[in-house]
VOLOKE-975410 format. One record per residue: chain; residue in one letter; residue number from 0; x negated, y, z negated of N, C-alpha, C in turn. Coordinates in steps of 0.1 Angstrom, whole numbers. Atoms other than C-alpha are relative to their C-alpha. Example, Ala and Ser with C-alpha at 12.3 -4.5 7.8 and 13.67 -1.06 7.14 Angstrom:
BEGIN
@mol=A	type=a	seq=0	nx=-9	ny=-12	nz=0	cax=-123	cay=-45	caz=-78	cx=-9	cy=12	cz=0 .
@mol=A	type=s	seq=1	nx=9	ny=-11	nz=0	cax=-137	cay=-11	caz=-71	cx=8	cy=11	cz=-8 .
// end
This chain:
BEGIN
@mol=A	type=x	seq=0	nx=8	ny=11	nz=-4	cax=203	cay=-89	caz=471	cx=1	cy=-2	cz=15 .
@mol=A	type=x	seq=1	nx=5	ny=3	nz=-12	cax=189	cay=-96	caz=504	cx=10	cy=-9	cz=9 .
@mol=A	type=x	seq=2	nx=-7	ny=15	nz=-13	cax=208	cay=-121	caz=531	cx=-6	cy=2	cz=15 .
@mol=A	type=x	seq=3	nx=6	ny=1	nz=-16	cax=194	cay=-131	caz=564	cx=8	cy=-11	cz=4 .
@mol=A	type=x	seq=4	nx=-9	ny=8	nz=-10	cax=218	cay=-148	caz=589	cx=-9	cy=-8	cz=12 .
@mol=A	type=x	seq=5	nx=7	ny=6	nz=-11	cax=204	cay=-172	caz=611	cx=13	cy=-6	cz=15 .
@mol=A	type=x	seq=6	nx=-11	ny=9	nz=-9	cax=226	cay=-185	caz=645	cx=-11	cy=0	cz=12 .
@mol=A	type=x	seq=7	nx=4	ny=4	nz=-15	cax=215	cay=-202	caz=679	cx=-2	cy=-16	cz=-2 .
@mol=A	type=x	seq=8	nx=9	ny=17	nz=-1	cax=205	cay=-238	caz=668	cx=10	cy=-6	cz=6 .
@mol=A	type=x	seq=9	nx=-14	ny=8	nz=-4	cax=226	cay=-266	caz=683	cx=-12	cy=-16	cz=9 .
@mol=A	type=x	seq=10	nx=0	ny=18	nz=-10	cax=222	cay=-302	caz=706	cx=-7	cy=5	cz=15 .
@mol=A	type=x	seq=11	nx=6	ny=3	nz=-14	cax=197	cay=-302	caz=736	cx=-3	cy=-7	cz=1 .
@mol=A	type=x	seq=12	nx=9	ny=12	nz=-3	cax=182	cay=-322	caz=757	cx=-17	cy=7	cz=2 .
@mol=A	type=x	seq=13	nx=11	ny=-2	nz=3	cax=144	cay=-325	caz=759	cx=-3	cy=9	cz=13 .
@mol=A	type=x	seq=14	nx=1	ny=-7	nz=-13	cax=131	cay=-295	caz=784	cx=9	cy=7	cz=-2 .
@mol=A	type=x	seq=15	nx=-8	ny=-15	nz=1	cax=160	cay=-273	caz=774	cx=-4	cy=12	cz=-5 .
@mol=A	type=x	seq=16	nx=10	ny=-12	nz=11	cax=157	cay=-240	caz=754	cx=14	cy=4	cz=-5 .
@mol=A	type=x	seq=17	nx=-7	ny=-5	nz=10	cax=175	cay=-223	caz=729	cx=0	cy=17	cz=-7 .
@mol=A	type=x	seq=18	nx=1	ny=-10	nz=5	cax=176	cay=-186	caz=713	cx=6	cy=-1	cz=-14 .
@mol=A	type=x	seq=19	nx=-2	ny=-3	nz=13	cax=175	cay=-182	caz=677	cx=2	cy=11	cz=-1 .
@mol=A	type=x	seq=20	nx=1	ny=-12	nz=1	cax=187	cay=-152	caz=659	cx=0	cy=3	cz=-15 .
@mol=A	type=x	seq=21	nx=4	ny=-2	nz=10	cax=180	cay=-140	caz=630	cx=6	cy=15	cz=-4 .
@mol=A	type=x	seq=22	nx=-2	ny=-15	nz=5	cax=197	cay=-103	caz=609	cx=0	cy=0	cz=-15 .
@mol=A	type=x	seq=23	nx=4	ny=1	nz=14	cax=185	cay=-92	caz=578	cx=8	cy=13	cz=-4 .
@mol=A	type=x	seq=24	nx=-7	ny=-10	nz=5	cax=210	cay=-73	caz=558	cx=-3	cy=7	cz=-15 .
@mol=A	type=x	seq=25	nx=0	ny=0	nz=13	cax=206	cay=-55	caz=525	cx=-15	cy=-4	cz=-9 .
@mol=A	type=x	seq=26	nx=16	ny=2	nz=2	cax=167	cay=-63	caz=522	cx=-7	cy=17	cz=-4 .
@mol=A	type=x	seq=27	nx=3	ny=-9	nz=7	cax=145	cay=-43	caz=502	cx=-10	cy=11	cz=17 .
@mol=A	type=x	seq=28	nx=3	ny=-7	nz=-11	cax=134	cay=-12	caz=523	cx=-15	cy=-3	cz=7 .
@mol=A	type=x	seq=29	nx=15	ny=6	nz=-4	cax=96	cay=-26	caz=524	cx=-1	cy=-12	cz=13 .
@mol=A	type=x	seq=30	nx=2	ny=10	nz=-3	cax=106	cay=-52	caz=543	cx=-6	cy=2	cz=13 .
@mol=A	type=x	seq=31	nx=1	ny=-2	nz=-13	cax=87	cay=-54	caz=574	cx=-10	cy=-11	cz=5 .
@mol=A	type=x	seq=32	nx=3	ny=12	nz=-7	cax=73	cay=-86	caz=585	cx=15	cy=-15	cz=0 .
@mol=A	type=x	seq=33	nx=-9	ny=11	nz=-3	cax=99	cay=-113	caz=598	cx=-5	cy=-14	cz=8 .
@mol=A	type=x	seq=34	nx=3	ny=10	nz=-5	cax=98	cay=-147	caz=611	cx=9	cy=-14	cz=1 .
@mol=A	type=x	seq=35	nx=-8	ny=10	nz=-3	cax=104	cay=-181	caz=616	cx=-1	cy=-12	cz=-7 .
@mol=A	type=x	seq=36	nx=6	ny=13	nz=8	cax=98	cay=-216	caz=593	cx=2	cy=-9	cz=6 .
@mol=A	type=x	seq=37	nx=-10	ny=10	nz=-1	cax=109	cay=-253	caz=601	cx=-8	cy=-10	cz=-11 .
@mol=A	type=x	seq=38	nx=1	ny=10	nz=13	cax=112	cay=-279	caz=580	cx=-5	cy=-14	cz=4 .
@mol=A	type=x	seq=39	nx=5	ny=13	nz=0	cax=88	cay=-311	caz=583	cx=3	cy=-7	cz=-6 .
@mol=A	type=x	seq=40	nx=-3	ny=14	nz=10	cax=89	cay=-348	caz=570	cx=-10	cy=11	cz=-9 .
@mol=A	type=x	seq=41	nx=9	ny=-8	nz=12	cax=75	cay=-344	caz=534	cx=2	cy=9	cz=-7 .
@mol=A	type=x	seq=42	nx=-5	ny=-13	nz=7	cax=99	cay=-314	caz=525	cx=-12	cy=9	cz=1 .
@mol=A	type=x	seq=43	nx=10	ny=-13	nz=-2	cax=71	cay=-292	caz=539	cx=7	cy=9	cz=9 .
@mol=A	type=x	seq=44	nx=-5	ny=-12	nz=-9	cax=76	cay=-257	caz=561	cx=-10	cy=0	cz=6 .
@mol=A	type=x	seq=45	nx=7	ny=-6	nz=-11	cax=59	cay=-250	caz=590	cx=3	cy=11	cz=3 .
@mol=A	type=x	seq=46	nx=2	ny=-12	nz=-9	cax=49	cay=-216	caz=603	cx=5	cy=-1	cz=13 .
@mol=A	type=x	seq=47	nx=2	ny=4	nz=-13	cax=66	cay=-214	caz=634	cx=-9	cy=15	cz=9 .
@mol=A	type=x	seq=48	nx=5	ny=-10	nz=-6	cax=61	cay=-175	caz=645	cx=1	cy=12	cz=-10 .
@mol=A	type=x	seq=49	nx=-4	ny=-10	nz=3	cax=62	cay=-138	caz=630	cx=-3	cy=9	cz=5 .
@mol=A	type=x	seq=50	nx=-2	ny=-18	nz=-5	cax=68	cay=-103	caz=639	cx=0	cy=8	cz=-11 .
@mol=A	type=x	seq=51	nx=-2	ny=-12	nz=11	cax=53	cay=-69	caz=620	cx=17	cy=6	cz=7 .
@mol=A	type=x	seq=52	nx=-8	ny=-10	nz=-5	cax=84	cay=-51	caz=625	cx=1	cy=14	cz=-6 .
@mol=A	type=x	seq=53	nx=-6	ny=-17	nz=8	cax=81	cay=-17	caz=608	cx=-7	cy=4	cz=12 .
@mol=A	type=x	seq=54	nx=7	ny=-12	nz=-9	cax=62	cay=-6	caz=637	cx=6	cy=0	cz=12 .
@mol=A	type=x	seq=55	nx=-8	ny=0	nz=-11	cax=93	cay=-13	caz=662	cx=-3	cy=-8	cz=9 .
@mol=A	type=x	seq=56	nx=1	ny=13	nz=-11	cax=98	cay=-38	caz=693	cx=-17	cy=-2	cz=0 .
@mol=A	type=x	seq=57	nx=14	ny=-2	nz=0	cax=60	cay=-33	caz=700	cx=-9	cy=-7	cz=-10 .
@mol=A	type=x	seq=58	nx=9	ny=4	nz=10	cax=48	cay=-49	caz=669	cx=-9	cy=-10	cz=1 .
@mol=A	type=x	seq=59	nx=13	ny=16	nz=-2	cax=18	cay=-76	caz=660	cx=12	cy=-7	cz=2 .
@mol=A	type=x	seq=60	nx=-11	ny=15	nz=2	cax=34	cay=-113	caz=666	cx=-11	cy=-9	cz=-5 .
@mol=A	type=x	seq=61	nx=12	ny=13	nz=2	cax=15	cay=-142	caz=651	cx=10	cy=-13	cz=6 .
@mol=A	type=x	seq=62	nx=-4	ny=14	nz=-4	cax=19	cay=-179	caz=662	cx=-7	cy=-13	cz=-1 .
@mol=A	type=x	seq=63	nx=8	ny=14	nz=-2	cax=14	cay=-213	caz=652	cx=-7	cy=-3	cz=15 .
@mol=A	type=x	seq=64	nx=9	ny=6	nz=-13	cax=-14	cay=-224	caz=682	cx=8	cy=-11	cz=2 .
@mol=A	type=x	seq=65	nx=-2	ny=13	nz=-6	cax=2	cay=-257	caz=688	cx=14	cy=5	cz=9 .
@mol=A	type=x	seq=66	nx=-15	ny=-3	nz=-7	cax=38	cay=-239	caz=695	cx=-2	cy=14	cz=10 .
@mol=A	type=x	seq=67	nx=-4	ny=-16	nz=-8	cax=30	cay=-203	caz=711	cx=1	cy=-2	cz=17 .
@mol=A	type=x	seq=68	nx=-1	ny=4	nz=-13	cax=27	cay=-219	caz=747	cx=19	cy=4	cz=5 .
@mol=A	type=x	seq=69	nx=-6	ny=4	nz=-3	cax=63	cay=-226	caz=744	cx=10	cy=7	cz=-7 .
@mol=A	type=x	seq=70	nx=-14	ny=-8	nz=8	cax=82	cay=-204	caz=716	cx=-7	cy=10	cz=2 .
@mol=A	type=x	seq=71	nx=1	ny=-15	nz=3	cax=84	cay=-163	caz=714	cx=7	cy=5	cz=-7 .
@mol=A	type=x	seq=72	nx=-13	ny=-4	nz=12	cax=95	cay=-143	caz=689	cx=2	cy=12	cz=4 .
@mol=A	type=x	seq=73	nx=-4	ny=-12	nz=1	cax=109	cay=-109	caz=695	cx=8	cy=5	cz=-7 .
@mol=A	type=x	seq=74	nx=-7	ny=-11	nz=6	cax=123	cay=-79	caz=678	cx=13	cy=3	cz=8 .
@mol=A	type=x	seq=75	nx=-11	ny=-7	nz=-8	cax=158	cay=-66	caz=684	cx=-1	cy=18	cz=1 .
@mol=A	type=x	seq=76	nx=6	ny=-10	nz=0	cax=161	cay=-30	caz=689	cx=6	cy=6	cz=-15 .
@mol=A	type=x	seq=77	nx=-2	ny=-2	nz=14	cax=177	cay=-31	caz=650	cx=-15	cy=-5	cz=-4 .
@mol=A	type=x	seq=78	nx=18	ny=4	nz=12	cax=143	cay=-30	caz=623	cx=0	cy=-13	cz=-5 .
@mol=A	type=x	seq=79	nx=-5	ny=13	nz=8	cax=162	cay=-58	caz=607	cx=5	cy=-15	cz=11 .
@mol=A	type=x	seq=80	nx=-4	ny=10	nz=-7	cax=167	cay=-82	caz=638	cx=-9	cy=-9	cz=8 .
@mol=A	type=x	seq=81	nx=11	ny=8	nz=-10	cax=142	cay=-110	caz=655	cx=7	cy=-13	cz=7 .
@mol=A	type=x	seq=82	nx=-8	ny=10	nz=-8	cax=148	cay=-137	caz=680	cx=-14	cy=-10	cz=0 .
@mol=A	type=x	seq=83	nx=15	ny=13	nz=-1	cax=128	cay=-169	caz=685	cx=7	cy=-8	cz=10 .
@mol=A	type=x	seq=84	nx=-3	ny=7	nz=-13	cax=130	cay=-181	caz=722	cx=-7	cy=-18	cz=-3 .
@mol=A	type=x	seq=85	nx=9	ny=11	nz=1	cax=123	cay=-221	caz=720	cx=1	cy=-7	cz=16 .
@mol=A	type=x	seq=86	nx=-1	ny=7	nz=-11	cax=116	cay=-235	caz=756	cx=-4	cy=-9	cz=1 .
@mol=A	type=x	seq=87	nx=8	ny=12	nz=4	cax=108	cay=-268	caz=769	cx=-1	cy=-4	cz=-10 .
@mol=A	type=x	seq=88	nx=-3	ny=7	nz=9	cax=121	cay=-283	caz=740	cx=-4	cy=-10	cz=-1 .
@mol=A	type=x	seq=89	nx=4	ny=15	nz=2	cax=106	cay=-317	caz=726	cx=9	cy=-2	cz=-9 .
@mol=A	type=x	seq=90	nx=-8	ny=5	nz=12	cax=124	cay=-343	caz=704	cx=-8	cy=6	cz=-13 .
@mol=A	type=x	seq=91	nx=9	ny=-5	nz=12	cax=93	cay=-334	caz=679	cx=5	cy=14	cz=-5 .
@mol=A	type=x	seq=92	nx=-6	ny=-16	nz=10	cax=111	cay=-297	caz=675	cx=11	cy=-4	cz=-8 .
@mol=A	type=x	seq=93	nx=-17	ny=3	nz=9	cax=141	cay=-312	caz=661	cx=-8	cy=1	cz=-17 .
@mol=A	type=x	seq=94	nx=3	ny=-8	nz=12	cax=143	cay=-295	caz=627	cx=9	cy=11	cz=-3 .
@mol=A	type=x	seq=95	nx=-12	ny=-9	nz=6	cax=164	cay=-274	caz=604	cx=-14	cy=16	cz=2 .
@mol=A	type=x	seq=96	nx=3	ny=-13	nz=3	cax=149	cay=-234	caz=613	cx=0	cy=7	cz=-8 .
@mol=A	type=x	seq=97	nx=-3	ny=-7	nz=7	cax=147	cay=-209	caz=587	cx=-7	cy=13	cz=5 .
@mol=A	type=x	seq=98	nx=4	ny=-10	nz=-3	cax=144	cay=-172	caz=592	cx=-5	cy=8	cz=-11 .
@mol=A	type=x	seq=99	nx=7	ny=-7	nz=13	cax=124	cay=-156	caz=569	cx=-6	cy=19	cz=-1 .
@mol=A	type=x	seq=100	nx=6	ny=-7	nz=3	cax=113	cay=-122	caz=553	cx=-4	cy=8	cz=-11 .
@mol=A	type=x	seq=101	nx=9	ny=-5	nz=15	cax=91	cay=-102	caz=532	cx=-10	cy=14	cz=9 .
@mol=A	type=x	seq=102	nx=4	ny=-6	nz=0	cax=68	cay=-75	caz=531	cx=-15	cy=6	cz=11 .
@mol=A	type=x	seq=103	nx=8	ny=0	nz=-16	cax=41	cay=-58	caz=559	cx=-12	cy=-14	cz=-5 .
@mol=A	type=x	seq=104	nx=10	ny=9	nz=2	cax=8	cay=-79	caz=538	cx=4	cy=-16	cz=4 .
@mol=A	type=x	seq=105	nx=-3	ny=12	nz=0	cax=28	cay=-112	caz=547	cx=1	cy=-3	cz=15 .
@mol=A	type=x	seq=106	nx=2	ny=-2	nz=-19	cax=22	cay=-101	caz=589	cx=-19	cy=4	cz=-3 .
@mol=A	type=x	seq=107	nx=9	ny=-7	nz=-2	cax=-9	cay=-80	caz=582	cx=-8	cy=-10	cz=-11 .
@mol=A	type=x	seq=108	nx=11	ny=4	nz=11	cax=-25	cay=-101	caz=551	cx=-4	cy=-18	cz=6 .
@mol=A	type=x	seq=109	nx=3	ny=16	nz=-7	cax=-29	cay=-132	caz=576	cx=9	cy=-9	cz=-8 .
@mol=A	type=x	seq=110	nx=-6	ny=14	nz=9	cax=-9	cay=-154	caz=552	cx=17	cy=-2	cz=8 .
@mol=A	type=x	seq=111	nx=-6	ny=-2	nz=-2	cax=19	cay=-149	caz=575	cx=9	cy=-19	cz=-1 .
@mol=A	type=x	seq=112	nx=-1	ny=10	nz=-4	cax=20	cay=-189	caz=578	cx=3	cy=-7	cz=-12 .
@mol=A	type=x	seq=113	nx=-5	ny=-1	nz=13	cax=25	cay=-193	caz=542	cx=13	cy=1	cz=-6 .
@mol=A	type=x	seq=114	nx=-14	ny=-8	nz=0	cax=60	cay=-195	caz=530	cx=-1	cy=7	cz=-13 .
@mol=A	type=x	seq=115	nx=-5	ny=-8	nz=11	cax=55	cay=-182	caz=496	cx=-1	cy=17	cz=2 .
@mol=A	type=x	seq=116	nx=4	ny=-14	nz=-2	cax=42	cay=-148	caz=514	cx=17	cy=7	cz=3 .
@mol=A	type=x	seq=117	nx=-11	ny=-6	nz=-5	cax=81	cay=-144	caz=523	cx=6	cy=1	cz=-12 .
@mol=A	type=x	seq=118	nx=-12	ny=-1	nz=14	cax=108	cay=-133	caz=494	cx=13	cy=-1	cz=7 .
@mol=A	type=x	seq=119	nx=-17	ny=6	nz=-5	cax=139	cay=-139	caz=516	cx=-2	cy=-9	cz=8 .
@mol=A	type=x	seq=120	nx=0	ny=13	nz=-11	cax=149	cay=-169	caz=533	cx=16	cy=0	cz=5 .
@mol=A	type=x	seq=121	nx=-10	ny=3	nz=-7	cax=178	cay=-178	caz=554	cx=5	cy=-11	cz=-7 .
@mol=A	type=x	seq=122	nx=-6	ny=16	nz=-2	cax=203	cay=-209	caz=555	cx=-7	cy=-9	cz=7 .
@mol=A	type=x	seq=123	nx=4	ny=9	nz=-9	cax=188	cay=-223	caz=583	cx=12	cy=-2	cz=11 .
@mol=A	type=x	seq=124	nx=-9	ny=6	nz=-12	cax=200	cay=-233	caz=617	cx=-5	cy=-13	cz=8 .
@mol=A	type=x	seq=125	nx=9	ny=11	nz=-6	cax=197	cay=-270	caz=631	cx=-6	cy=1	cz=15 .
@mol=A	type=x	seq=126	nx=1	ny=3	nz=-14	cax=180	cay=-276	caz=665	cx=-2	cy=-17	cz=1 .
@mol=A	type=x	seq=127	nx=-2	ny=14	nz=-5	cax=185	cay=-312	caz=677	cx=-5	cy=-2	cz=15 .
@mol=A	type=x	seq=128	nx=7	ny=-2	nz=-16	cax=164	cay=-319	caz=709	cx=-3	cy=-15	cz=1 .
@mol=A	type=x	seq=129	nx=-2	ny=14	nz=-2	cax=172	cay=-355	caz=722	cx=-8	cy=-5	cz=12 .
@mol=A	type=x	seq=130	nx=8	ny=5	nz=-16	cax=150	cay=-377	caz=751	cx=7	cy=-1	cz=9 .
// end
């Protein structure tokens, strides 16, 4: 069974930034789209970012429009590793992270934004971003 480790979240102030990280261990060998969720009022998920990764650092990235200004996601040089730069932090990002993944159609079949397109999910890592 699959596990994905999440670390980097923690306590900023507003205008800071933060590095998320994300390692996927033990995932089925298909796996090759990764990313990012957070968790809105409402018990909803937001799309934040993802990365094809079977095709190495280089891969597509998709991004929520409201956030790509300000977050980046990159690949490690492991198949199984992505980062999610958050800069210029607002109090509005404050939110539990989750790192997510699943299969290439859940990068390449546009539904990347979608959480059911993912079959592994993380713990989560808090980010707290104060005025």
């Amino acid at each position: 069974q699959g596990q994905l480790v999440e670390s980097g979240g923690g306590s900023v102030q507003a205008g800071g930034s933060l590095r998320l990280s994300c390692t996927a261990s033990e995932v089925s060998p298909s796996t090759a789209c990764m990313g990012w969720f957070r968790q809105i009022p409402g018990n909803q998920y937001l799309g934040v970012a993802a990365a094809y990764t079977a095709a190495g650092t280089g891969g597509a990235t998709y991004y929520n429009a409201a956030l790509k200004d300000r977050f980046t996601i990159s690949q490690g040089n492991a198949k199984n590793t992505v980062y999610l730069e958050l800069n210029n932090l607002k109090p509005e990002d404050t939110a539990m992270y989750y790192c997510v993944a699943g299969r290439a159609f859940a990068c390449r079949g546009g539904s990347w934004y979608v959480k059911e397109s993912f079959n592994y999910w993380g713990q989560g890592t808090q980010v707290t971003v104060s005025s």
